[in-house]
C-alpha positions in Angstrom: 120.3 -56.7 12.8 118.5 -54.1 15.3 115.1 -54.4 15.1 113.3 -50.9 16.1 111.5 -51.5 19.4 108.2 -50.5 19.2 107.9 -48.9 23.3 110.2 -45.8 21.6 108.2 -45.0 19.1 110.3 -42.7 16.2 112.7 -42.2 18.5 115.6 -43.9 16.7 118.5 -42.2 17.7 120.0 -45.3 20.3 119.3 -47.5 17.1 121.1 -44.8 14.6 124.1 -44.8 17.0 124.5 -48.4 17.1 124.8 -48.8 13.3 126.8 -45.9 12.7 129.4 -47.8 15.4 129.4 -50.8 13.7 128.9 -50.1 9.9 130.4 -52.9 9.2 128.2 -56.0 10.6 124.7 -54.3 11.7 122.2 -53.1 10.0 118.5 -51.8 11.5 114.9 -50.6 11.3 113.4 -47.5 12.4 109.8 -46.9 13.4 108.9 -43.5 11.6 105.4 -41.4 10.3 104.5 -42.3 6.4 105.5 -38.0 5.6 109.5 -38.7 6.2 111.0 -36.7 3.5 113.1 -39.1 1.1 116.3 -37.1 2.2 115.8 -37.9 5.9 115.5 -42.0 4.5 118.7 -41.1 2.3 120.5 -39.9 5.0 119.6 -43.0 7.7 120.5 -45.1 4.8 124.2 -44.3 4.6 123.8 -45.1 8.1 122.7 -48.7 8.1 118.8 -48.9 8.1 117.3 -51.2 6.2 114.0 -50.9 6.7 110.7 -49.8 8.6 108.9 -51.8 11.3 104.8 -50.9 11.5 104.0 -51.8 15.2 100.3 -52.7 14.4 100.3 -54.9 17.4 96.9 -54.4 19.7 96.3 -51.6 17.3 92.1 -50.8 17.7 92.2 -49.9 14.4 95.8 -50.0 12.1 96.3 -47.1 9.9 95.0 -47.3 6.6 97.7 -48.2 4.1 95.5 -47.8 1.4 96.1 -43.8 1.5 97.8 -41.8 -0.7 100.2 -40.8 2.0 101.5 -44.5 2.5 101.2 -46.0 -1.0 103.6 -42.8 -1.7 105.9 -44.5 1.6 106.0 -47.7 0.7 106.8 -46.5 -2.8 110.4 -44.9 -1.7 111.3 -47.5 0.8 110.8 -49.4 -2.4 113.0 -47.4 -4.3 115.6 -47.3 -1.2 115.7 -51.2 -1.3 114.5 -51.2 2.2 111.6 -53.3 3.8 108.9 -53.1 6.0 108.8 -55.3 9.3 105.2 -55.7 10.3 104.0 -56.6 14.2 100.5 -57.6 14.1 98.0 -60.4 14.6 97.9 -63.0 12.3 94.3 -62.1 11.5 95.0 -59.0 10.3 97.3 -59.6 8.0 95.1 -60.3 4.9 94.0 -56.5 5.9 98.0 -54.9 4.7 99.9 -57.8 2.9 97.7 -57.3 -0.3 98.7 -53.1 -0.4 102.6 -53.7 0.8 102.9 -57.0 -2.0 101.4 -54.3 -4.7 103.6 -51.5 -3.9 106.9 -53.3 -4.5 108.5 -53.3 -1.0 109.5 -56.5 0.5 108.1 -58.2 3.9 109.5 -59.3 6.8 106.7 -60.4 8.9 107.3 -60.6 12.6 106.9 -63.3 15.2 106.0 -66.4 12.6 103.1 -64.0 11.7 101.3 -64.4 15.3 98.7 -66.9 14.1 95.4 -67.2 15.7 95.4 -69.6 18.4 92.3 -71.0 17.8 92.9 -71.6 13.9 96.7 -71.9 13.8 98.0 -73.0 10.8 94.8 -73.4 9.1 94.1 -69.4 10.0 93.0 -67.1 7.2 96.3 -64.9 8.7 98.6 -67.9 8.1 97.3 -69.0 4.7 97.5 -65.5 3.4 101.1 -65.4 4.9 102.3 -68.5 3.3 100.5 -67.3 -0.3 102.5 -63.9 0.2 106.1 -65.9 0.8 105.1 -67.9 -2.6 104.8 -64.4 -4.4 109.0 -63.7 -3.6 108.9 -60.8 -1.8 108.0 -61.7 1.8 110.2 -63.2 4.9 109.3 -64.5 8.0 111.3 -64.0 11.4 111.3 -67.1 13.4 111.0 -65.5 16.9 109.3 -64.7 20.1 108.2 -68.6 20.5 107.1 -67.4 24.3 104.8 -65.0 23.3 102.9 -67.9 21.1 102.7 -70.8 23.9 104.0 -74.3 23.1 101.7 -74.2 19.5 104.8 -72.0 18.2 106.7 -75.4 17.4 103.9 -76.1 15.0 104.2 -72.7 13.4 107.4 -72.6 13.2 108.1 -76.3 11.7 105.1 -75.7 9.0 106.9 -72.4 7.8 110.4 -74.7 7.4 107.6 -77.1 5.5 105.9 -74.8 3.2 108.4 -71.7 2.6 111.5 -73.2 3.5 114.8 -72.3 5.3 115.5 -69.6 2.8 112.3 -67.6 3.5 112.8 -67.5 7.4 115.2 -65.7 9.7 115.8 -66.3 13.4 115.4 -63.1 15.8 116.4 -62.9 19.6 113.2 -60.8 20.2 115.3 -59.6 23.0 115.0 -62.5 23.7 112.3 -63.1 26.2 111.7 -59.3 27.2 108.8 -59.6 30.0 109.7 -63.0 31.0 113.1 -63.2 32.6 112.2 -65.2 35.1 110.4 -68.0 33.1 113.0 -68.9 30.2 116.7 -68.9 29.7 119.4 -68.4 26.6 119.3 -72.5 26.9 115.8 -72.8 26.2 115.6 -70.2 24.0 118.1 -72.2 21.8 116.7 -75.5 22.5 113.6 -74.0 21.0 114.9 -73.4 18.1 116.5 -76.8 17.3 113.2 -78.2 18.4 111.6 -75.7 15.7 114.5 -76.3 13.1 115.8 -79.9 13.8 118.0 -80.1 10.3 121.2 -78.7 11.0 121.5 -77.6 7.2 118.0 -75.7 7.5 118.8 -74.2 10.7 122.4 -72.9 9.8 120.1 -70.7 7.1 117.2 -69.7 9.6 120.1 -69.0 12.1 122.0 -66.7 9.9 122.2 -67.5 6.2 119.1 -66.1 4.7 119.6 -63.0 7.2 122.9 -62.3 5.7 121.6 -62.7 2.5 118.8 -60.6 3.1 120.2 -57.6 4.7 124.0 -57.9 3.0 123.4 -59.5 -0.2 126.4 -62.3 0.7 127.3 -64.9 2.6 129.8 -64.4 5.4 
């Protein structure tokens, strides 16, 4: 899975080329405006993408989703079978989830939802999160643990508590872009069996639920 980076803006074409190598095993997001024509989601379809990522993240003020214009969206990445892949702090998510969960299209929220440091778990963000997952049409990617500081254990192992192995899905996030010099594949990894420490729970975070999710089968 390619996850549209959110420094290119719309420009998917790196991301359209990778899929359209490897038709086979990857499949990908796009970051594009709410007016796409249908056709244009058709076409990128037969391609591989799955799905739209919204980078909210350190967004003054996110776009309203409420509109016409992106109820309409949402509506045909419903119909596509697609989802949308939300960056944004955990606080604001009680601002979108209630429009995307009415509009039919399923979730994949980023980063373990980003809660609020100072709340955490017990965040407005997080609780709305975990009541969204409960509905059945929201995921959760188990990623960027560096960004979130050494609470991101305790994200992480409530999510595998509350919404279970089946609702999350690991992500490389790159897999420490930024920080090179501070982390390593090993710790990385170690991170996750600290997060996950069920080998059964983990082998669906890891990849299970993801193939699910984006191939409708195991592999």
């Amino acid at each position: 899975m390619i996850a549209a980076a959110s420094p290119w803006g719309d420009y998917n074409d790196y991301t359209i080329a990778a899929l359209r190598a490897h038709r086979t095993r990857l499949r990908g997001t796009i970051i594009c405006k709410p007016t796409i024509e249908r056709t244009a989601l058709e076409a990128m379809s037969r391609d591989g993408v799955v799905g739209v990522r919204l980078p909210y993240i350190s967004m003054k003020q996110i776009p309203d989703i409420t509109s016409f214009e992106y109820r309409a969206f949402f509506r045909r990445l419903a119909d596509l079978g697609w989802h949308v892949h939300p960056h944004i702090e955990g606080e604001k998510l009680p601002m979108i989830l209630p429009t995307l969960e009415a509009s039919g299209v399923r979730v994949v929220i980023d980063h373990l939802g980003r809660p609020e440091p100072k709340t955490g778990i017990n965040g407005d963000g997080f609780k709305a999160m975990l009541r969204s997952i409960d509905k059945g049409g929201t995921w959760v990617k188990v990623s960027a643990g560096y960004r979130l500081g050494p609470a991101a254990v305790e994200y992480a192992r409530e999510l595998v508590r509350t919404a279970g192995p089946d609702r999350l899905m690991w992500a490389s996030d790159c897999p420490f872009v930024g920080h090179e010099k501070e982390f390593s594949y090993r710790s990385t990894m170690d991170w996750l069996t600290e997060c996950v420490p069920d080998p059964a729970a983990r082998a669906k975070v890891f990849g299970e639920t993801a193939l699910k999710f984006y191939f409708g089968e195991d592999r």
